[in-house]
N, C-alpha and C positions, 0 to 999 in steps of 0.2 A: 567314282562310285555312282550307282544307280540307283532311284528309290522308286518303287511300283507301288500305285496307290488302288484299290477297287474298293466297291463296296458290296454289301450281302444284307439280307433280311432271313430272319432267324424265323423257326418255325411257331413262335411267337408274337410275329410281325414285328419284330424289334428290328431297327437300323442299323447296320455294325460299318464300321472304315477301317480300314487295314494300311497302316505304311510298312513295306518293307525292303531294306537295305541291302543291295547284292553289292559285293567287294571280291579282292582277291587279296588273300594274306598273306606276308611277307614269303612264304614259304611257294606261292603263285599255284594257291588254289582257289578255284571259283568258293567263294562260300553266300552265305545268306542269312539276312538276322530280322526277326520283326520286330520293328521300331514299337509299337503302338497300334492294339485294336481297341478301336473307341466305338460308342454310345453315339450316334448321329443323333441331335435334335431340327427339326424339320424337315424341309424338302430338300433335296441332293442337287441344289443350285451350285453355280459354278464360283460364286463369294465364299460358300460356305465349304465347298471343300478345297478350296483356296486356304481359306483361314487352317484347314487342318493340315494343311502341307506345309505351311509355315512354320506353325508350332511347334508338330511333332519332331523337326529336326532339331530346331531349338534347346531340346529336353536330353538330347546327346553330344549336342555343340558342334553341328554339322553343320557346314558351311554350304546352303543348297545352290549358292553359284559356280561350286564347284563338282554340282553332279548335274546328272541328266536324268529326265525322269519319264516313266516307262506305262504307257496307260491305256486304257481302252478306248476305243475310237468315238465314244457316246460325246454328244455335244457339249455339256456340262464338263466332261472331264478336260476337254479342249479347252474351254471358257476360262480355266481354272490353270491350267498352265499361262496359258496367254498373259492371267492378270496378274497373274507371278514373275513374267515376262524371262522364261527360263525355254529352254532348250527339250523335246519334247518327241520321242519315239513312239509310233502307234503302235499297239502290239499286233502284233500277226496273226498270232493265233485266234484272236477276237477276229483278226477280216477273214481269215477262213472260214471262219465262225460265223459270220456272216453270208457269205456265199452261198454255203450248203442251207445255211434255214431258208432264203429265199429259192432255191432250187426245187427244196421238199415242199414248198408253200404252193407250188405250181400245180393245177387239177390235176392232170396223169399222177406223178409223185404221190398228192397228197390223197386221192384214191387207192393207191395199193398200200401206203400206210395204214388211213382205213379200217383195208380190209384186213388185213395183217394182226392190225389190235384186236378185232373183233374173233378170230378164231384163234389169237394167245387167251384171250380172255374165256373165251366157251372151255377150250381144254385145263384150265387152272381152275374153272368151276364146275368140272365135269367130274368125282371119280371114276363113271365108267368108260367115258371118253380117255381118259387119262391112262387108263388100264389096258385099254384097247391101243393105243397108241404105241405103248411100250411093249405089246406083243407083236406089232409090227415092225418097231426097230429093231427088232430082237432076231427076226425073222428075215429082215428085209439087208438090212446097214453093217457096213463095218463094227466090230469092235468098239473101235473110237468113237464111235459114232452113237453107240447106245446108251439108252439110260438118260440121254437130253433133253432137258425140259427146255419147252418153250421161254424165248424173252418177251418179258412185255417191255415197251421202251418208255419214255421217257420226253413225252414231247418237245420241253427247254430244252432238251440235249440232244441235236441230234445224233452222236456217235453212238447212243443209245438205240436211237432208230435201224444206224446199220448194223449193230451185234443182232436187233431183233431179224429184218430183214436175213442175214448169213445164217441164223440161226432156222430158220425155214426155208432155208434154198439147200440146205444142211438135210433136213430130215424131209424133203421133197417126197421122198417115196415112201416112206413111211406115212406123210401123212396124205396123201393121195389115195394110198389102202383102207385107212382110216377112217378119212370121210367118205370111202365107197362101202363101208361097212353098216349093213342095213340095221345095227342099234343105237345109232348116233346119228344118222342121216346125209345131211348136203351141208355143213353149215362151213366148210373149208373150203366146197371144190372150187371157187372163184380165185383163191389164190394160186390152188392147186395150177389152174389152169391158165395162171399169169407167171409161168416161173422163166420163161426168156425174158418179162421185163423185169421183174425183180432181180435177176442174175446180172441186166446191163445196168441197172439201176445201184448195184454195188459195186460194179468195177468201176465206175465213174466215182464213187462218192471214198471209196476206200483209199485211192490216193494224197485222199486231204486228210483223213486221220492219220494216213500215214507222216506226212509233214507235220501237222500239228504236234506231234509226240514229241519228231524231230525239234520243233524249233522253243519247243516248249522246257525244255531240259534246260533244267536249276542246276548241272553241273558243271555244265561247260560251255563255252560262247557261241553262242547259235547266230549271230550277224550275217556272218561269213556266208552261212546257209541259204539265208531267206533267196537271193536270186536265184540259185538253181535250183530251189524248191518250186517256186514259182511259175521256172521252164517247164519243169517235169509236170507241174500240173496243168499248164496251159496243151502239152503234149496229149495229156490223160484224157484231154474235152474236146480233141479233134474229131470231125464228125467223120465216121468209118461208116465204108460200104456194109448195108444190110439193116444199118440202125433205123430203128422203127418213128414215127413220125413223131410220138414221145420223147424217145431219145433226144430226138435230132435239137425241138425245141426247150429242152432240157441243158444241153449242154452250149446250145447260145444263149441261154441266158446266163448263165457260170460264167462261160468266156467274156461277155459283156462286165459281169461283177466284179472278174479278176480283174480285169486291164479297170476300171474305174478307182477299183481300192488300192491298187499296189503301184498308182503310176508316181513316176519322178520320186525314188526315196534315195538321198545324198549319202544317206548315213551306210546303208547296207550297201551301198556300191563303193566306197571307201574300205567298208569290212572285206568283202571278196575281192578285192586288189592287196587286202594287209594279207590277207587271209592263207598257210601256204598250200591249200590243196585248191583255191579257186581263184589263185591271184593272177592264171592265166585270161581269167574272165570272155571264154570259150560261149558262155551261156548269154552276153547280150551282144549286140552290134556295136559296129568298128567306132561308133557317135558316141556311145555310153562310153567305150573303151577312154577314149580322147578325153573325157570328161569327168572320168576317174583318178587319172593321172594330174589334172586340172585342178581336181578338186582338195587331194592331196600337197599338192604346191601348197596352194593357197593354206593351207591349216599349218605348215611346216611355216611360210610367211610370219603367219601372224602367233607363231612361239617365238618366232626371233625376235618381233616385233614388243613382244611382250617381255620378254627373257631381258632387253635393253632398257625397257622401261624401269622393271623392278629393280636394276641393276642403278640404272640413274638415280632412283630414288632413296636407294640404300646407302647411296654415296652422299645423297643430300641430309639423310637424317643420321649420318654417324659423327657429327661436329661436334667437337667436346668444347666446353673450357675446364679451368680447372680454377675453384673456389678454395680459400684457406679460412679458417678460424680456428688462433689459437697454435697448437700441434696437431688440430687434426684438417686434412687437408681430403676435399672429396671433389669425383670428376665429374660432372652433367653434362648431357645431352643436349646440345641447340637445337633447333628445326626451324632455323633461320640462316641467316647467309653463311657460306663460307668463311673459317678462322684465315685472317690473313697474317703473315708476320713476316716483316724483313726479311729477305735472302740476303741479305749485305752481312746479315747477324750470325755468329757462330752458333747462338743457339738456333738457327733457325730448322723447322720441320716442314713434312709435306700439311698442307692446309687439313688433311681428311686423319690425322694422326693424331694419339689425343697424348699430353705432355703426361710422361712417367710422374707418378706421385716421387719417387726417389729424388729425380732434376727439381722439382720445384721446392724440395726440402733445403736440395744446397742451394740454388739461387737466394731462397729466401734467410741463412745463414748470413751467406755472404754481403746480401745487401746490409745485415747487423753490422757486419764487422766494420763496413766501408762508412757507417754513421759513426759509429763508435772513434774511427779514425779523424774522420772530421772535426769532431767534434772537441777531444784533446788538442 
């Protein structure tokens, strides 16, 4: 089992924490359950949501040493597995997440952003810009293509940013017409006239929301994925002939983010060796390969090593005796040394077997009888 913990603030600035519980049902489908959204009191220190990853399993009598738990890459949330001293997956989709906001944060980027918001904005405040615009798609664009209103994005989000972006690379000529149309002025043509970098500026960034969806899926086990998500995107930020001096530093900073956040993960390279469409593992060098198989051993090791333990220990706390009073006779449990008993003795048993309540009824008969005799 794995339990995913985030947190959110409400448009009330309230504090919310969320645990929730991904499984597979006897029936072996991925499913997902939310444990618990709470009320956070104070600051999102890593004691504090320690203490809420404790709890909340407690309250469905989940055993959290026997899950793995699945978080965002923020310091705190780190802080807070560590003092749980549990086993601990970064999410992916958060370092993608990351990549692209520092990418968009960079002057080029964050200039045609910008300029981008500034004429969604004039045309969604405009009716006659608005009207004009739609007599140019009308006139100019496919079909498909008409009748689309501008995105405004979304700053936190970047995927936001690139629906907006596609969304103006989209109606490029329509609104090139539009801002040349002398009732509305010039108040577009800057981007108009940036549409080679907005165009390379989405083929770069569209492969990460691509992955993100991918590895993002509450259906089905996305492990497997992360490495050759990873290939194809380091693939995506290779510097190509032509690319403009924006691009160029653009895409070395991505490739620098990627290889920082994605290096050395054990767990997704054991998945794409389990995995059957990536267990060729085609997507890292012959070093990882070696050390997947490696690492596998070692986890097979230490079930045996385990599987012997519990095994030992089942054999030490199944010692019976067997207690009487009266006619009624009952068997308990030692958790002390092994029952030992004569092998010389006909009655005798294996030490780990516990005496049939039946045997002890006629032993104890028989010793009657053998007093009784004496005794006469």
């Amino acid at each position: 089992m794995a339990l995913t913990h985030d947190s959110c603030t409400s448009i009330h600035t309230e504090s919310y924490a969320t645990v929730t519980a991904h499984y597979i049902t006897p029936d072996g489908v991925l499913n997902s359950s939310v444990l618990r959204t709470s009320n956070c009191k104070g600051s999102h220190t890593g004691e504090n949501i320690k203490n809420n990853l404790e709890d909340t399993p407690k309250l469905w009598d989940i055993n959290i040493q026997k899950c793995v738990f699945v978080t965002d890459n923020a310091a705190n949330e780190q802080k807070a597995i560590r003092l749980l001293g549990e086993d601990r997956i970064g999410c992916y989709g958060h370092r993608i997440n990351l990549v692209v906001k520092n990418a968009l944060n960079m002057e080029g980027p964050k200039e045609i952003l910008t300029k981008g918001r500034s004429v969604v904005t004039f045309f969604h405040n405009s009716p006659t810009a608005t009207e004009i615009l739609i007599s140019k798609q009308q006139a100019l664009l496919p079909k498909d293509a008409q009748n689309h209103r501008l995105i405004q994005d979304v700053p936190m989000r970047w995927n936001s940013s690139l629906d907006m972006l596609e969304r103006l690379d989209e109606q490029h000529q329509a609104l090139h017409a539009a801002v040349n149309d002398s009732t509305i002025g010039k108040r577009g043509e800057e981007v108009a006239n940036k549409r080679k970098e907005v165009a390379s500026l989405i083929s770069v960034i569209e492969p990460f929301k691509k992955a993100t969806v991918t590895l993002s899926s509450d259906k089905t086990s996305t492990q497997d994925l992360i490495l050759p998500a990873i290939k194809k995107l380091n693939n995506a930020i290779q510097e190509k002939k032509g690319d403009s001096e924006m691009m160029r530093e653009v895409k070395l900073e991505m490739k620098k983010q990627l290889d920082s956040r994605t290096v050395d993960d054990q767990y997704a390279l054991m998945a794409s060796l389990l995995g059957p469409y990536t267990k060729n593992l085609q997507f890292v060098v012959d070093e990882k390969r070696q050390r997947a198989h490696q690492l596998i051993l070692t986890e097979i090791q230490k079930c045996y090593t385990l599987a012997a333990k519990t095994e030992e220990g089942n054999k030490e706390n199944s010692v019976c005796e067997t207690t009487g009073a009266g006619n009624n006779n009952e068997t308990k449990v030692l958790q002390s040394s092994p029952l030992t008993v004569s092998s010389d003795s006909d009655d005798a048993f294996e030490p780990n077997e516990p005496v049939p309540r039946k045997k002890a009824k006629l032993d104890k008969k028989k010793s009657k009888d053998e007093e009784q005799c004496c005794s006469s």
